[in-house]
Structure formats: structure tokens, C-alpha cells
C-alpha positions in Angstrom: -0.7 -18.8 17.4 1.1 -15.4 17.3 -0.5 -14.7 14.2 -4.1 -15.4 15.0 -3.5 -13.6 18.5 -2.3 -10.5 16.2 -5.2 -10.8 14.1 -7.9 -10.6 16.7 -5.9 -7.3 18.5 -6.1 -5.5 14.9 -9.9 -6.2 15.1 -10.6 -5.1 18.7 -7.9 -2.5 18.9 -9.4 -1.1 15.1 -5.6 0.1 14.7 -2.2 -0.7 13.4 -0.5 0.7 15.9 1.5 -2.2 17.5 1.3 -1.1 21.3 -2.6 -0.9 21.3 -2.5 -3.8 19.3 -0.8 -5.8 22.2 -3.1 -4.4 24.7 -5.7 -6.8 23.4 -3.1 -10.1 22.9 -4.6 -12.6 26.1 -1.0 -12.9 27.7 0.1 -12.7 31.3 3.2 -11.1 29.9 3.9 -7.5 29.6 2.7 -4.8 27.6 6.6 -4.7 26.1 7.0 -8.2 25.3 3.4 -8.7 23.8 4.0 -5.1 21.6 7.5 -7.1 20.7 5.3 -10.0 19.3 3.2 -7.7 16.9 6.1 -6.3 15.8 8.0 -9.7 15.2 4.1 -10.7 13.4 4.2 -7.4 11.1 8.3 -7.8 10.2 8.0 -12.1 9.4 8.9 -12.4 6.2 7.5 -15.5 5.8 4.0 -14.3 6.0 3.5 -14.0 2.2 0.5 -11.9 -0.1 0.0 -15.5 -1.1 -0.1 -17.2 2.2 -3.3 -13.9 2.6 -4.5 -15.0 -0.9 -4.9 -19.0 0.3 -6.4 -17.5 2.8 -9.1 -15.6 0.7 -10.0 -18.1 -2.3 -11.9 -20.4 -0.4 -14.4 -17.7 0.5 -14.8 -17.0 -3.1 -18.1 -18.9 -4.5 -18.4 -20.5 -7.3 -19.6 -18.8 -10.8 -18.2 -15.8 -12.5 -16.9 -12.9 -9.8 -17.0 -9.3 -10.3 -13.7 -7.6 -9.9 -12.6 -4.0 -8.8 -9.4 -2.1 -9.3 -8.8 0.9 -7.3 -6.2 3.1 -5.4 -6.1 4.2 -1.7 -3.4 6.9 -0.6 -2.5 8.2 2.5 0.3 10.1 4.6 2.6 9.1 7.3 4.5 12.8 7.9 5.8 14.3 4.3 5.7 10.4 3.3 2.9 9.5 0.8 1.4 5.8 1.7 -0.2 4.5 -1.7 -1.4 1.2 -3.2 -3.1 -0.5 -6.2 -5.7 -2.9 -4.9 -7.1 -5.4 -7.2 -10.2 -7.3 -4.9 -13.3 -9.3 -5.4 -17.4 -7.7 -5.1 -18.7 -9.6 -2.2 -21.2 -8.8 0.7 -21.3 -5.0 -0.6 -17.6 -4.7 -0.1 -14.7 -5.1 -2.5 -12.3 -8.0 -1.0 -8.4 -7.2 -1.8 -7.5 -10.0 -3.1 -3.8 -8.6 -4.4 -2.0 -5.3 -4.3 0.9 -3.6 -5.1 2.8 -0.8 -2.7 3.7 1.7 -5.8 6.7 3.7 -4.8 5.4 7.0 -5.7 2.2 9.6 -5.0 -0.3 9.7 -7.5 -2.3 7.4 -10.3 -0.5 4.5 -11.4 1.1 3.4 -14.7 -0.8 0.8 -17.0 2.5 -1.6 -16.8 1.5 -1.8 -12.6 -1.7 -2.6 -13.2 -1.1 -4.8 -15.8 1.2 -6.7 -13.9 -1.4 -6.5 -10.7 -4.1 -8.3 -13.3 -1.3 -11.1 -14.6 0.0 -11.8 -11.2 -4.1 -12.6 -10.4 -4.7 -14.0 -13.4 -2.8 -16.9 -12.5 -4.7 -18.1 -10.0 -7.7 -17.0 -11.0 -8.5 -17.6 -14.7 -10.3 -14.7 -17.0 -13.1 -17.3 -17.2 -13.8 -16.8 -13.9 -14.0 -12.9 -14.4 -17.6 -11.5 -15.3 -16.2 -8.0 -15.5 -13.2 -5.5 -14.1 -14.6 -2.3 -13.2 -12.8 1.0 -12.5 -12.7 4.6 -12.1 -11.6 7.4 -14.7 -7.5 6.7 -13.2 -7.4 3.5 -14.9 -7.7 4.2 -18.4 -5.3 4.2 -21.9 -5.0 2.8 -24.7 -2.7 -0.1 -23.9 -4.5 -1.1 -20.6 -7.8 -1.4 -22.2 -5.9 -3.4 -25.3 -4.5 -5.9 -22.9 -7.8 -6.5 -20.8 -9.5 -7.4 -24.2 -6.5 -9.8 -24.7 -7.0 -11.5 -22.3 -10.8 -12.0 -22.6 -11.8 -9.4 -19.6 -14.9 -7.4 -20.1 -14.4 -3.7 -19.1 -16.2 -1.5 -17.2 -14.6 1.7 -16.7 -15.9 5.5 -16.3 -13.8 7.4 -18.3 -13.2 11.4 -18.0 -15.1 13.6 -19.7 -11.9 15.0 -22.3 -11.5 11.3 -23.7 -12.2 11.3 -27.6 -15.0 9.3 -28.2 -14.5 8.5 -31.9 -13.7 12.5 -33.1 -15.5 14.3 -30.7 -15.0 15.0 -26.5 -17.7 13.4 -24.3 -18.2 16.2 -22.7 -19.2 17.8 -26.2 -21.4 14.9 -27.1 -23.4 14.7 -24.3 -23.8 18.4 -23.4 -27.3 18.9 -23.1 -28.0 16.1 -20.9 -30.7 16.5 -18.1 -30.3 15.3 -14.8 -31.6 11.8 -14.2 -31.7 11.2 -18.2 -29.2 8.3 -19.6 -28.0 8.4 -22.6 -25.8 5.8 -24.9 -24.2 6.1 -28.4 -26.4 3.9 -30.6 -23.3 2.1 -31.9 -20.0 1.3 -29.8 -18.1 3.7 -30.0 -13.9 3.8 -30.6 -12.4 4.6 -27.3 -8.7 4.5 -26.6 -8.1 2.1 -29.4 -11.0 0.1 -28.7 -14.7 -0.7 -29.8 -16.7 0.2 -26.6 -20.1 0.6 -25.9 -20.4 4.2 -23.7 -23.4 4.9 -21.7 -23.7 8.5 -19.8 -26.0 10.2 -16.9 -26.0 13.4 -15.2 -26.8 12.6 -11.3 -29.1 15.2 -9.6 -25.9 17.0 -8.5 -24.8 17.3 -12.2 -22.1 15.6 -12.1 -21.8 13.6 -15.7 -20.7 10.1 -15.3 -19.9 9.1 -18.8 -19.1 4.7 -19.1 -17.5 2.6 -21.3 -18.1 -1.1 -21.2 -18.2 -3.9 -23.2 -21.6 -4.7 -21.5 -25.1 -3.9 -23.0 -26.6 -0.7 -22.7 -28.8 -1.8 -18.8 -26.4 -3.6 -17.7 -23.8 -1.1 -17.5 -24.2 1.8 -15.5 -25.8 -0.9 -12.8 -22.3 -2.2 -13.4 -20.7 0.6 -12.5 -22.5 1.2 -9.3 -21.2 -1.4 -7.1 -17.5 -0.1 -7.5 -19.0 1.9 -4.5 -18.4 -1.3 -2.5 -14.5 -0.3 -2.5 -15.2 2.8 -1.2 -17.0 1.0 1.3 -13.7 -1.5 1.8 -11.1 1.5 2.3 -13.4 3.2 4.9 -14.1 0.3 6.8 -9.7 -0.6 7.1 -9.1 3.3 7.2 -10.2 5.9 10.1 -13.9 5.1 10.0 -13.0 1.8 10.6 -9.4 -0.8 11.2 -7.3 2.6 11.5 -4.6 1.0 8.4 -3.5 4.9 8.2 -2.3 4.5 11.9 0.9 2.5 11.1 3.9 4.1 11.6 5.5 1.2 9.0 6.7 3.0 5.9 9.1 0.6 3.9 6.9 -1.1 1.3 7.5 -4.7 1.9 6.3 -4.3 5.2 3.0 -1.8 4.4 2.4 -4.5 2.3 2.4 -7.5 4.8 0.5 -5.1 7.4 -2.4 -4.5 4.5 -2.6 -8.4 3.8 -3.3 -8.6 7.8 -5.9 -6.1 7.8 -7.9 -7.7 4.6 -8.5 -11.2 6.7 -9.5 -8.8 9.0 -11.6 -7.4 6.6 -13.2 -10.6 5.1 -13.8 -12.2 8.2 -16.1 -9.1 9.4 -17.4 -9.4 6.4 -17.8 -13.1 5.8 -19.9 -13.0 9.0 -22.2 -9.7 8.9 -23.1 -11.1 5.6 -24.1 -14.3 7.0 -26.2 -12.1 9.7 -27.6 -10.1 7.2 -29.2 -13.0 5.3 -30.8 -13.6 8.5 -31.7 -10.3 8.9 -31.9 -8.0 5.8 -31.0 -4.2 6.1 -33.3 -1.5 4.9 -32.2 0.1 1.9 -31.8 3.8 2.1 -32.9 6.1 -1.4 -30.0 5.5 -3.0 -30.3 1.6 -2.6 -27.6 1.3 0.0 -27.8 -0.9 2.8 -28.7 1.2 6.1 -26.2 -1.2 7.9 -22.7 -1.9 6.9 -21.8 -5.4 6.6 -18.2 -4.8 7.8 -19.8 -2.8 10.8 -22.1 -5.3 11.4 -19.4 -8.2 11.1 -17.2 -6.0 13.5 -19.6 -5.7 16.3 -20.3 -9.5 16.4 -16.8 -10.6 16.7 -15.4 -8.0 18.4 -17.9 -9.0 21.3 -17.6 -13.1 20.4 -13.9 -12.6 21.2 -13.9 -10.0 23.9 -16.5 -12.0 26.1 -15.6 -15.7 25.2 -18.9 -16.3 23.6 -20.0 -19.8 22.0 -20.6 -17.9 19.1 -17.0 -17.2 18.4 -16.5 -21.1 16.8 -19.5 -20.3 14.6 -18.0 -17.5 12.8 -14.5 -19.2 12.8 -16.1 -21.8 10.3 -17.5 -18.7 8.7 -14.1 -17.6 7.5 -13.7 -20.9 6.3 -16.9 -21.2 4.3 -17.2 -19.8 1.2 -20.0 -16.9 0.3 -23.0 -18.1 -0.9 -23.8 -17.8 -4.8 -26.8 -15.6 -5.9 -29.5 -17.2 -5.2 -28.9 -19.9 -2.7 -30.2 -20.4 0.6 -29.7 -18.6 3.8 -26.8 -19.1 6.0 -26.7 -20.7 9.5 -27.6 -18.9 12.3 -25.0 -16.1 13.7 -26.9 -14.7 16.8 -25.0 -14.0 19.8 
């Protein structure tokens, strides 16, 4: 009870802080003893990254899942806040699935995000896994030898000093025009493995240069929906839940408060994806939805809750109803 009272205050308060928090927990007691129970909710050590995770599977459809590996840092003071996030492409967000607090500032080490992949890979097999994609961090030799180990397709960008075969990328592909993609006819060896690398220069000429085990088409479209963790971090950072608001700084406890905000997360956007089956989004120029499906998810619960609508069971059996594979039909009906 304490927990799912909790959970709706982070969504309606959009912050981690535990006294506004408690101004949104439906108690006759006081503003002390509700902001007593968030903290008792944030500091229980019995609420697991796996209890989250049980949590999170069912939404999962079936079929092969693309996955996304990325980083999101922040400060509380002179104290850096950062974790490795290891989450599922669904709804045009990345769902965290499993992280890792790492005890430092900065990119992290192949051996933490190897150990990020094995702890996931146990519960979800590599045959379930149609790709990893990641950004130009998450690179090296024995990172990319241990995803092909296990059977992972890659998709990573990778910077623009990398040796690809003898040469620099940024040598082979100098004279590339904006808009043009280019690939090297044959896969190419990069850090100690045969990849195929596929480059562009967007119109602001910045030169994203790709390695993948995919073919040539498929992957700089790849590539392009590791935008939906940027989209994850904004919606559980300022622009959105206000994660960088916690005070909380010991790492077993950042890491209970982040598993809190990602059923957050998933259930906005478990149901603004349902709505926006209903109701598609324009797309703006860049193919991006002109609605976000967290914001969208937000605004319907936040009101469902705050007003006591019908509407509130509805999206409750969204959270426990899985995402629809490509291709099915449309949900049931999510209107106020």
C-alpha cells in the first residue's frame, strides 16, 4: 500500500524530493508522518532491482527486443550522481530494465558493462535480443569480443580516431558531403572485430560514423532510435520526474529510488502509447513524434489519479499488459 501510494506522489509531485512527495499521499495524517513513509519506502531494503524487473517483463512483447545501453550523470553539490542503464526500445522510449550506480564520474569500464549485460542476460536470453545499440562511450576491444560471444548483434557509433583496419575514420571518410552515406564495401576490422561501418555527415556536419553487424540499410535506421533514451532520461530528469532532485547519495539507495521512478516511467509510457494508437501523433521533419508518449502518459494519469476518474482502473490493467508487437491491433480505449 505504502509503496503504490509512493508511486503515484512521484508521478504527480514530478520529483524525488520526499516532502513534496508526501504532499500528494491521500492520508489524514500529517505532512511529517506521510514524508516519514516515503522515506521508510525509499530506505526498504527489501524493495529489490528485481522485484522493479518482475515488475517490467510482463510489459515486454513477445519477439526479438531492441536494447539500449547508455549513461546519465548528474550532481548533488561537489557529489557526481552517475549510472549505467541497460533498458528495452518501447513506445519511443528506452525502458531501464537494469542499472548499475558506478562509484565514480565519467564513462564506465567494459567489466561494468559487461557485468550489466550478464546480470540481464539471465533473464532474458541473447535469443531474445535483435540488437544492443550504443554511443561512441561504449566501445573496446574486449566489450565488442564478449557481445559477439554471446551471440549479440552490435550497433554502436564509434569515434572518429578508431582505426578502421589501418587507417582513422575520420581520414577515410573525409570528403563526405552532408546528407551522403557512405559504407566500406567489405566489413571492416574494428577493435578486434569484423564489422560492417556505415557513415553520414548530418546537415550540421557532424560525421556519425557506425559499426554494426547489421546490413548496410538497416544500420544507421538502427542507430536512430537510441534517441529514444534521450527521450527516457529527460522525461525522469528536470524536463520531466525531477530524479536529479533527490538529496539521496549513498548508491544502494540512488539505486532503489531510480527502480521507483522507471515503473513510473513505464506506466506513463505503457498508457500514452496505448492513447497514441488511438490517436497517432504528427511526425515532425525529423520523423519524431510531435507528442511525447511519456508526456502524454503523464497528463492522463496524473489527472485519472488526482480526480478519481473511472479511467484510473483502465490504465492500471495497462501496466499489467504487455506492449503490443509490431503489427497487431490497436489497444483498448484510454479516453478520460
Amino acid at each position: 500500500m505504502r509503496l503504490a501510494e509512493v508511486l503515484l506522489g512521484i508521478l504527480q509531485a514530478e520529483s524525488a524530493l520526499h516532502r513534496k512527495i508526501a504532499l500528494h499521499i491521500p492520508r489524514s495524517a500529517s505532512l511529517e508522518s506521510k514524508t516519514r513513509v516515503v522515506a521508510r519506502v525509499f530506505h526498504d531494503l527489501q524493495l529489490t532491482p528485481q522485484d522493479v524487473l518482475n515488475v517490467l517483463l510482463p510489459l515486454l512483447p513477445n519477439g526479438k527486443l531492441t536494447l539500449v545501453m547508455d549513461r546519465t550523470t548528474w550532481h548533488y553539490g561537489q557529489t557526481p550522481l552517475n549510472l549505467l542503464v541497460l533498458g528495452v526500445t518501447l513506445g519511443g522510449v528506452v525502458l531501464p530494465l537494469i542499472w548499475t550506480v558506478l562509484p565514480h564520474q565519467g564513462n564506465s569500464s567494459s567489466a561494468a558493462r559487461i557485468l550489466l549485460v550478464a546480470r540481464l542476460l539471465k533473464i532474458l536470453p541473447a535469443k531474445r535480443w535483435a540488437v544492443l545499440i550504443a554511443d561512441r562511450e561504449f566501445v573496446g576491444k574486449e566489450w565488442c569480443t564478449y557481445l559477439r560471444w554471446k551471440g549479440i548483434k552490435r550497433c554502436f557509433r564509434i569515434k572518429e580516431n578508431t582505426r578502421i583496419d589501418d587507417l582513422l575514420a575520420k581520414d577515410q571518410f573525409a570528403d563526405l558531403q552532408p546528407g551522403e552515406v557512405r559504407a566500406v564495401f567489405e566489413n571492416a576490422w574494428v577493435y578486434g572485430n569484423w564489422m560492417r561501418v556505415v557513415v553520414t555527415l548530418s546537415p550540421a556536419g557532424d560525421r556519425v560514423i557506425v559499426a554494426s553487424d547489421l546490413s548496410v540499410m538497416d544500420t544507421l535506421l538502427t542507430y536512430k532510435k537510441r534517441w529514444g533514451v534521450e527521450c527516457t532520461f529527460s522525461a525522469m530528469k528536470a524536463r520531466g520526474l525531477g530524479l536529479e532532485d533527490t538529496h539521496m547519495t549513498a548508491p544502494d539507495r540512488l539505486s532503489r529510488l531510480f527502480g521507483l521512478f522507471c515503473l513510473v516511467l513505464a506506466w506513463m509510457v505503457r498508457v500514452g502509447h496505448a492513447a497514441q494508437e488511438l490517436d497517432p501523433p504528427t511526425l515532425d521533419n525529423r520523423g519524431r513524434k510531435s507528442r511525447d508518449t511519456a508526456r502524454v502518459g503523464w497528463t492522463l494519469l496524473s489527472q485519472a489519479a488526482r480526480w478519481g476518474l473511472d479511467a484510473f482502473w483502465t490504465y492500471l490493467d495497462l501496466l499489467k499488459t504487455a506492449f503490443p508487437s509490431p503489427g497487431e491491433g490497436k489497444a483498448r480505449s484510454v479516453s478520460c
